[in-house]
Each structure stands twice: as C-alpha cells, then as structure tokens.
C-alpha positions in Angstrom: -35.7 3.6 -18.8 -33.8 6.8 -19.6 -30.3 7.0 -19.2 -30.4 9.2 -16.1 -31.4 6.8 -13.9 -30.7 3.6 -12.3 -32.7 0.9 -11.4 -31.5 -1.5 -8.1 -33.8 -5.0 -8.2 -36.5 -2.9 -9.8 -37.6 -1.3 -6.7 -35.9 1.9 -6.6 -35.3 4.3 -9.3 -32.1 6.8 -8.4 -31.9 10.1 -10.9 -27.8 10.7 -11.4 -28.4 14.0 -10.0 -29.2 12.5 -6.9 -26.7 10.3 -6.7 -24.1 13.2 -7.2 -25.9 15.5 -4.9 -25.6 12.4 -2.6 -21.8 12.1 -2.9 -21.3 15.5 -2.5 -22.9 16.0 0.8 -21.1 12.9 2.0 -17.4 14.6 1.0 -19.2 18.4 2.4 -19.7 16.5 6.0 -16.2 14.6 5.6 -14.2 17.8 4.9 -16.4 19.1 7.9 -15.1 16.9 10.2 -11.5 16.7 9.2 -11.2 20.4 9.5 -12.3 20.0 13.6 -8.8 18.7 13.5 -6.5 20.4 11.6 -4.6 22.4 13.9 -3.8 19.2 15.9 -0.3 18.5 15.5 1.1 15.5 15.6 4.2 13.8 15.0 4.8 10.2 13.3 7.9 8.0 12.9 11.2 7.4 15.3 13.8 9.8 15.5 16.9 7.3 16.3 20.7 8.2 16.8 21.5 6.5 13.7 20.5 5.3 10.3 21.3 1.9 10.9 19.7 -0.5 13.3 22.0 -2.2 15.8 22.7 -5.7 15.2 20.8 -8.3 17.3 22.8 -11.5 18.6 19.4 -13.4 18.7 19.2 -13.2 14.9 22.4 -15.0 14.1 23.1 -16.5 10.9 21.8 -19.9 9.9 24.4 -21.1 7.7 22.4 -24.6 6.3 19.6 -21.9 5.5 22.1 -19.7 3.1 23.7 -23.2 1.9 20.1 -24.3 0.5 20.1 -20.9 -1.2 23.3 -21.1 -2.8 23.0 -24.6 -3.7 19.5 -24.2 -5.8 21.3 -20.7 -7.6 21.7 -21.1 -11.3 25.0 -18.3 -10.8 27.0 -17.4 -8.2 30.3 -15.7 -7.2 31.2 -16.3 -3.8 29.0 -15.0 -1.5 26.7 -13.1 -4.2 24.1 -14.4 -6.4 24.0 -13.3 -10.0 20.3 -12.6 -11.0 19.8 -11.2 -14.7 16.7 -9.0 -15.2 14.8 -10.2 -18.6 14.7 -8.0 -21.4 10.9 -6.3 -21.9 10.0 -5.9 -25.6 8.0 -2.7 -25.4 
C-alpha cells in the first residue's frame, strides 16, 4: 500500500486527493449556502436598563447553607473566605 491512500476494512481504497477534493466541495457548498444569508440581519442578546439584575425576593438567603460553608473553610475573615492560589513551577 502506498502512502497515498487509505484502506477502510479492506474494501475501499481512498487516494488523499480525493479525500481533499472531497472536503473541499463539502466547504464550496457550505460557503454556498451561508452566503444565501448574509444580508439577513439579525440581532442577539437583551438590551436592559441596567447592568445589574434586580434582586428577586424568591431567592432569599439560606443562612444554614452559608454556615456549612464557613464552617468546612480552612480561613476566614468575617464574611469572606480566604483561598490562596498555589504557586505553578513553570
């Protein structure tokens, strides 16, 4: 077998050209296509009044939850965790 092909089970024997020729076709018709929609405009995302989300009552704080937290914490200072990034030989 030479290098330029493949062989799949040994029942088909694929040249690299034709795999390339293959691929290329596939990314012709997909460049085809997308360019049927280029001139669409369309817009994404929310445009809100503010940068910060309003607070929702629903979602109140559960206290016993935060005490579990701070009670497994190796450091602490009130109501902050300290957390230490490890130093990275590089």
């Amino acid at each position: 077998m030479n290098n330029n092909t493949t062989n799949h089970n040994n029942t088909h024997n694929i040249s690299k050209e034709e795999i390339v020729q293959s691929a290329k076709k596939i990314m012709d018709d997909f460049t085809k296509e997308l360019d049927k929609y280029k001139d669409q405009k369309e817009e994404f995302g929310q445009i809100r009044p503010t940068n910060k989300r309003e607070l929702n009552i629903k979602n109140k704080v559960n206290q016993d939850f935060i005490d579990r937290v701070f009670a497994n914490a190796p450091k602490k200072k009130e109501n902050f965790i300290i957390a230490e990034q490890q130093k990275r030989d590089l």
